[in-house]
C-alpha positions in Angstrom: -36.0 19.5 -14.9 -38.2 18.6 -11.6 -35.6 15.4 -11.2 -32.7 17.8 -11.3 -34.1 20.1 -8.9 -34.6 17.6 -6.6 -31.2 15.8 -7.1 -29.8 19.4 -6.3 -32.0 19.9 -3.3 -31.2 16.7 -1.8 -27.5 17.2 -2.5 -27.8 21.0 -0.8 -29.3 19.8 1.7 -26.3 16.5 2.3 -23.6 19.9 2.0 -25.5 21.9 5.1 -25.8 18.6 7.0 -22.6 17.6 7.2 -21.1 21.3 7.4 -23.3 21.6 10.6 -21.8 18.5 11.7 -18.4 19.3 10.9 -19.7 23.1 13.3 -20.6 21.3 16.0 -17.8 19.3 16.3 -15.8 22.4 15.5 -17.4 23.7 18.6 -16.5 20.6 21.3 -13.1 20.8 19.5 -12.4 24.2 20.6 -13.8 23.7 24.6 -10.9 20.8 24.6 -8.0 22.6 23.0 -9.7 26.1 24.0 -10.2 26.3 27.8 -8.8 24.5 30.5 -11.6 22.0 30.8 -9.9 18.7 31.0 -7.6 20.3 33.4 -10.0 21.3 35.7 -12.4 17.8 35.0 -9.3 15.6 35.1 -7.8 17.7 38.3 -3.7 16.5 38.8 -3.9 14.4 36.1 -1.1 13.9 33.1 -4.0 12.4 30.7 -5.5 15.9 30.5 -2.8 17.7 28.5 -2.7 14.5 26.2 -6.3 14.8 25.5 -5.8 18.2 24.7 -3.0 17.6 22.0 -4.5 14.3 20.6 -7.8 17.1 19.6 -5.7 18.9 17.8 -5.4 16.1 15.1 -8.9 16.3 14.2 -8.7 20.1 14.4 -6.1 19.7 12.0 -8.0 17.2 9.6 -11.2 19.5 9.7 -8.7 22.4 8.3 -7.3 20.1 5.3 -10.7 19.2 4.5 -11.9 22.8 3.9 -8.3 23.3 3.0 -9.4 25.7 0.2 -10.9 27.9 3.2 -7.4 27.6 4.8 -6.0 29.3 1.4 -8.1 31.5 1.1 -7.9 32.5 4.9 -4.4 32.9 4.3 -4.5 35.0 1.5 -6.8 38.0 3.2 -4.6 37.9 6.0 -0.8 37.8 5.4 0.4 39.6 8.4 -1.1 36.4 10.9 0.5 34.2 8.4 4.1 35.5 8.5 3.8 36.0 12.3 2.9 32.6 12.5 5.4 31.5 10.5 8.1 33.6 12.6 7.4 31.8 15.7 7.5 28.4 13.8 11.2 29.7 12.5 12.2 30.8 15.8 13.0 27.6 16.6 16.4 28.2 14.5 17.5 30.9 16.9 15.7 30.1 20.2 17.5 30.1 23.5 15.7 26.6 23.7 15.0 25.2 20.5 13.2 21.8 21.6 10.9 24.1 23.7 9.9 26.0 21.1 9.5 23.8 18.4 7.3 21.8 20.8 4.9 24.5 21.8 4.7 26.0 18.2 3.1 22.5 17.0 0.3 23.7 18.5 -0.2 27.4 17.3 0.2 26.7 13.9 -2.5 24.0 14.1 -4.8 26.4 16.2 -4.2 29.5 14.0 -4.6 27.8 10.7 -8.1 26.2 12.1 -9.0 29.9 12.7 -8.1 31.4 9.1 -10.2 28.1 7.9 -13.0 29.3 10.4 -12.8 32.3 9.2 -13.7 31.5 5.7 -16.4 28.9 6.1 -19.1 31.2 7.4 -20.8 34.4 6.6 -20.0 37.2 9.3 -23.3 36.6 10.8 -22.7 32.6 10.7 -19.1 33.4 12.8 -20.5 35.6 15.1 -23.4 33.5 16.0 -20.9 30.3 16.2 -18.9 32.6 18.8 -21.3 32.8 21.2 -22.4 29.3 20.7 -18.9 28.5 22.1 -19.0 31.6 24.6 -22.8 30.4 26.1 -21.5 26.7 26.3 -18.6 27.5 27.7 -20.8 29.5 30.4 -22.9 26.3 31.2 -19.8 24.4 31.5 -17.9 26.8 34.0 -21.2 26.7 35.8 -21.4 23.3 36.1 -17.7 22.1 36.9 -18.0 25.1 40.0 -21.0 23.0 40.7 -19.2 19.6 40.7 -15.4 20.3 41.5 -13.8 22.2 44.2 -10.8 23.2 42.0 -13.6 25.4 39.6 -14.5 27.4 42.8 -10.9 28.2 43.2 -7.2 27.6 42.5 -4.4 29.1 45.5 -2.9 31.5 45.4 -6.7 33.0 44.5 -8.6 31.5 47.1 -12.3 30.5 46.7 -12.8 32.8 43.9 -14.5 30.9 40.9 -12.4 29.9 37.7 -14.7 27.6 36.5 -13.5 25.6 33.3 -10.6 27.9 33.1 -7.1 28.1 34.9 -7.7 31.1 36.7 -10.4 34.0 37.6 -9.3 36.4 35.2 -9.7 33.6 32.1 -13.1 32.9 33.5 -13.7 37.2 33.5 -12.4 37.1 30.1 -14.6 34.2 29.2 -17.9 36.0 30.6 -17.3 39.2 28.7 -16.6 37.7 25.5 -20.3 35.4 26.7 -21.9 39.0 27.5 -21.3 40.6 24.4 -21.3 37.9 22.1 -24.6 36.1 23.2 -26.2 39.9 23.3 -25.7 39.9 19.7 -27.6 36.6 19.2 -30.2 38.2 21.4 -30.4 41.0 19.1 -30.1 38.4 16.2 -32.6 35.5 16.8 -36.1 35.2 17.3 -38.0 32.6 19.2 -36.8 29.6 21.6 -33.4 30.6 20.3 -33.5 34.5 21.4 -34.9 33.2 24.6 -31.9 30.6 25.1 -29.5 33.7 24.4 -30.9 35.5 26.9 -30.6 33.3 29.8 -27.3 32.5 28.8 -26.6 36.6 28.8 -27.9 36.2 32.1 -25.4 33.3 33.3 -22.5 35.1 32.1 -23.2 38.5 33.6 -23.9 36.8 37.0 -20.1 34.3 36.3 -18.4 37.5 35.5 -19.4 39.1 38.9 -18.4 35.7 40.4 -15.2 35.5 38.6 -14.2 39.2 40.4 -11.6 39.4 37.6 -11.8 43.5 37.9 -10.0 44.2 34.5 -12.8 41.9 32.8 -15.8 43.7 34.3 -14.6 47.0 33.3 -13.8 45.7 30.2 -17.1 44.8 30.2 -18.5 48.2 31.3 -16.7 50.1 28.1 -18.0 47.7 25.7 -21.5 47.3 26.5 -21.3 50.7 26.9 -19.9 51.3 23.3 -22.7 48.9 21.9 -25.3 51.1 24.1 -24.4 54.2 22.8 -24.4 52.9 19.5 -28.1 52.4 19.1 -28.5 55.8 20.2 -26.7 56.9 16.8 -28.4 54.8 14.1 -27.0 55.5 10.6 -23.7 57.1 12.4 -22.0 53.9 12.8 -18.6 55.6 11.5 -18.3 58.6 14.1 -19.7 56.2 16.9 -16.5 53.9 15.5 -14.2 56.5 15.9 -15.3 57.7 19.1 -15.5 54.5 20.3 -11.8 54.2 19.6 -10.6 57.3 20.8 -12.8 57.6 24.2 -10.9 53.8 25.0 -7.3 55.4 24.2 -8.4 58.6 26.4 -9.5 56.1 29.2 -5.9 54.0 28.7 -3.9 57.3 29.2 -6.0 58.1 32.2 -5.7 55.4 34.0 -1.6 55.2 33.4 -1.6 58.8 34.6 -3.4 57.4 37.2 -1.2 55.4 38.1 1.7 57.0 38.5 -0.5 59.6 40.5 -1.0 60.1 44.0 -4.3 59.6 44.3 -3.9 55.8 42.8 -3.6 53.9 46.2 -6.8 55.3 47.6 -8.8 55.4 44.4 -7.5 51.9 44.0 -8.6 50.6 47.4 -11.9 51.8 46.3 -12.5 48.3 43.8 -10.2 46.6 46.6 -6.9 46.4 44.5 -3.7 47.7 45.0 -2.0 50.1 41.9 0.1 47.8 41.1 -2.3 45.8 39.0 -1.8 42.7 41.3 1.6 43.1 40.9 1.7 43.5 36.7 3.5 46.6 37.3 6.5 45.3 38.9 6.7 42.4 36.5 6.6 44.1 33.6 9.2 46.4 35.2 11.3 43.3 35.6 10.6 41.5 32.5 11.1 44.5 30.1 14.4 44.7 29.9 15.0 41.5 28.8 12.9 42.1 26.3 15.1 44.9 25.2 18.2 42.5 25.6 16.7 40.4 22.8 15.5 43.4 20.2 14.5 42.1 17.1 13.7 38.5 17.0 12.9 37.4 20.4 14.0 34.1 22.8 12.1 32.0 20.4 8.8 31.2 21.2 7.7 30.7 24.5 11.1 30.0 25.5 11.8 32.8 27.5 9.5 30.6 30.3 11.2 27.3 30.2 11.3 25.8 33.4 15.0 26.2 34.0 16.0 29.6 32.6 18.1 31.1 34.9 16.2 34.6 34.7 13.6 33.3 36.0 15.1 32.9 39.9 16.1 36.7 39.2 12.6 37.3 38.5 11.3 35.1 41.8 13.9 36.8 44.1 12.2 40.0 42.7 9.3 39.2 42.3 8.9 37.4 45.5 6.4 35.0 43.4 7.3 32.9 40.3 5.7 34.2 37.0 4.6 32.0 34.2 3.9 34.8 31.6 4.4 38.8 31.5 0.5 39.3 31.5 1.1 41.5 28.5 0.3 41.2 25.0 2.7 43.8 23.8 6.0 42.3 25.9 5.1 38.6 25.1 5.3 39.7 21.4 8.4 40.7 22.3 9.7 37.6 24.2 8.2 35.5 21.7 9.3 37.0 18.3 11.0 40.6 18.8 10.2 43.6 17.0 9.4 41.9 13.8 6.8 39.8 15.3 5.3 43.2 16.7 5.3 45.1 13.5 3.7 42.1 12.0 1.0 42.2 15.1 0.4 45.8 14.5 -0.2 45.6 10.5 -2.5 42.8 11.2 -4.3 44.9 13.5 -4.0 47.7 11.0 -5.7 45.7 8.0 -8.4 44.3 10.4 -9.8 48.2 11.3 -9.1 48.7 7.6 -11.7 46.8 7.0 -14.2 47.7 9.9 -14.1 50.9 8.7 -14.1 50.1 4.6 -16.9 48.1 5.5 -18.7 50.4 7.1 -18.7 53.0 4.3 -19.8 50.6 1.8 -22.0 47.9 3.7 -25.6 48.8 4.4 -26.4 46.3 7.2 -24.1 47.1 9.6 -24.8 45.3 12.6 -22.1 42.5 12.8 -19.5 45.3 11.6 -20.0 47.0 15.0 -20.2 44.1 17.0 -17.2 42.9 15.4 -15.3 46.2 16.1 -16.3 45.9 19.8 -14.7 42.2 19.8 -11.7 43.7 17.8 -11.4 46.6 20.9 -12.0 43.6 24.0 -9.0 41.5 22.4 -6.9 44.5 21.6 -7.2 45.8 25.4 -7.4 42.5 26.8 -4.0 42.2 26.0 -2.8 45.2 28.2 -3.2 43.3 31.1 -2.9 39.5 29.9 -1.5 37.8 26.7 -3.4 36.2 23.7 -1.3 37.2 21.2 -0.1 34.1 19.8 -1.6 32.3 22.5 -1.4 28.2 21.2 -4.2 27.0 22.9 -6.3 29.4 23.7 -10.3 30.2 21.8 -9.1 34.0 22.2 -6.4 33.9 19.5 -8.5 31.5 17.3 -11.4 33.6 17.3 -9.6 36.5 16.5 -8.0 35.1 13.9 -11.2 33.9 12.5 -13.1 37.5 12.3 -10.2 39.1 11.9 -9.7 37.0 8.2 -13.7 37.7 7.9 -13.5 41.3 7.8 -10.4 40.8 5.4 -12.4 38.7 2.9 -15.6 41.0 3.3 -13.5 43.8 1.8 -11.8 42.2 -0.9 -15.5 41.2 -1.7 -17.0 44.6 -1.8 -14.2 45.5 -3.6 -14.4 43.2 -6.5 -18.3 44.2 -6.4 -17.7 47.6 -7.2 -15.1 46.8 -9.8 -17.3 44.2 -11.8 -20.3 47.5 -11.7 -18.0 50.0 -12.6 -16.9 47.8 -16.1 
């Protein structure tokens, strides 16, 4: 019996090696495919982009070896699967098929790596692995606006920092996703490793500042905020959920009234922006009804932004700048993969509060519910203002797929425990 305890021990032991392994890899993985980091480190140069798709093979062989994971991802979440699927069909009906079928190569290999991720880890495990790639990816923006010129700022935005993303506003996104992730490792850890979360708290309030991505810091506001007021309701976690929900809408329909208000350009000026969102506004006034032209299936993916569609001089001559993306979740679903696609979005996002809220009422320790709620609400407004819906290559859209498939498998769990007591 002692010799069979120890073969298992030492075998145990082999398994959480190598799955740590296979983690940390997972995490390097995700900064190459995940943020613009060889863009910004390899500045101008073609090798970059081919970097970033050669990562995606071993991205893909991690997901075939926990291919079981991958199943089972895809089980607990059928709505991401079918959406998925749509944009990979898409490229039957696209305005350009070669476009589409090329940029889809990479969302399927991304999104199945997420419903994998998803299933390897315990809630605690994923969220804890989210801000191990949030507080990295902190150090790293830090140090490429330390050692390049193009991290401290890309025209037209000046010398305000991007860091190891593309633009200010990913690097704002970035920090808040840092700020609240890594504050839930604070509240997690104990030790060396609560004190590395904090400093790394630190960096990313300090780069989200930097970033002056204004959508991101209020973003930021409203979710610490929520995460505040949470502790002040221990036990309540279900009313502060619903609040927490409804408080956001009420601040969404404030600020379009807002808007469309007199009082917008002068509050506006206020934060040193103009009410047209830096120009969202008109774009989205442009962009929508082509949306509309295209109802229920879409351009294809991502080919409503090739290079040499002809609505897109309509949209400089407009526009008087040349847009790459409608910086909207809710029109890009449109563009990408009509109404279906949008339907299939929105009962995705429908089974994931499902389960925040199943879980909630059944699950005692309710800590990485809330904060998983929170991340839930910072992707779902996120996308008012940019896109990471379906987002190919973008940690965003992974990591939401991968604690959005969590929450789905927690419930199907709980469930199954309460019908194994009740027989």
């Amino acid at each position: 019996m002692k010799a069979t305890y120890r073969t298992f021990s030492s075998q145990t032991l082999d398994g959480n090696t190598f799955h740590q392994v296979v983690l940390m890899v997972c995490q390097v993985l995700i900064v190459l495919t995940g943020t613009g980091f060889l863009s910004i480190v390899l500045w101008q140069n073609s090798l970059a982009n081919k970097i970033e798709i050669l990562s995606l093979a071993p991205m893909l062989a991690i997901t075939c070896l926990y291919y079981r994971h991958l199943l089972r991802g895809a089980v607990a979440s059928p709505e991401i699967v079918l959406i998925v699927i749509l944009a990979a069909a898409s490229v039957t009906w696209s305005t350009y098929p070669a476009e589409s079928l090329e940029r889809s190569i990479p969302l399927i290999v991304t999104t199945a790596f997420g419903l994998a991720l998803g299933s390897m880890m315990s809630l605690r495990g994923l969220l804890l692995f989210i801000a191990t790639f949030f507080g990295l990816s902190m150090v790293l923006a830090m140090g490429a606006i330390i050692a390049f010129p193009q991290a401290r700022g890309i025209p037209p935005w000046g010398d305000t920092w991007n860091g190891i993303y593309m633009h200010k506003n990913g690097l704002g996104a970035a920090a808040t996703a840092a700020l609240l992730s890594c504050t839930y490792a604070v509240k997690t850890l104990t030790g060396k490793l609560k004190t590395l979360f904090v400093l790394l708290t630190l960096l990313s309030l300090f780069l989200l500042i930097a970033s002056e991505s204004r959508t991101s810091q209020i973003l930021a506001v409203v979710t610490m905020s929520a995460l505040f007021l949470r502790g002040l309701f221990p036990n309540r976690e279900i009313m502060w959920a619903i609040c927490f929900i409804l408080i956001s809408l009420f601040l969404v329909g404030v600020t379009a009234f807002v808007l469309t208000s007199p009082v917008a350009e002068p509050l506006f000026a206020l934060i040193g922006r103009k009410p047209t969102l830096s120009d969202r506004i008109p774009l989205w006034e442009a962009v929508w009804p082509y949306a509309m032209d295209r109802f229920w299936l879409g351009y294809g993916y991502v080919a409503h932004w090739y290079e040499d569609a002809p609505h897109l001089r309509i949209y400089f001559i407009k526009l008087v700048f040349q847009p790459f993306y409608s910086h909207n979740g809710l029109i890009e679903t449109f563009l990408n993969v009509g109404f279906v696609g949008v339907v299939l979005f929105f009962l995705a996002l429908m089974r994931f509060f499902y389960a925040i809220f199943y879980s909630l009422w059944f699950i005692q320790n309710r800590d990485s519910i809330a904060f998983t709620l929170v991340l839930g609400m910072m992707f779902v407004f996120g996308n008012i203002t940019e896109s990471f819906i379906l987002e190919r290559l973008s940690a965003t859209w992974m990591f939401f797929v991968a604690y959005a498939t969590k929450m789905n498998l927690i419930v199907k769990t709980v469930r199954t425990g309460q019908a194994s007591a009740q027989q």
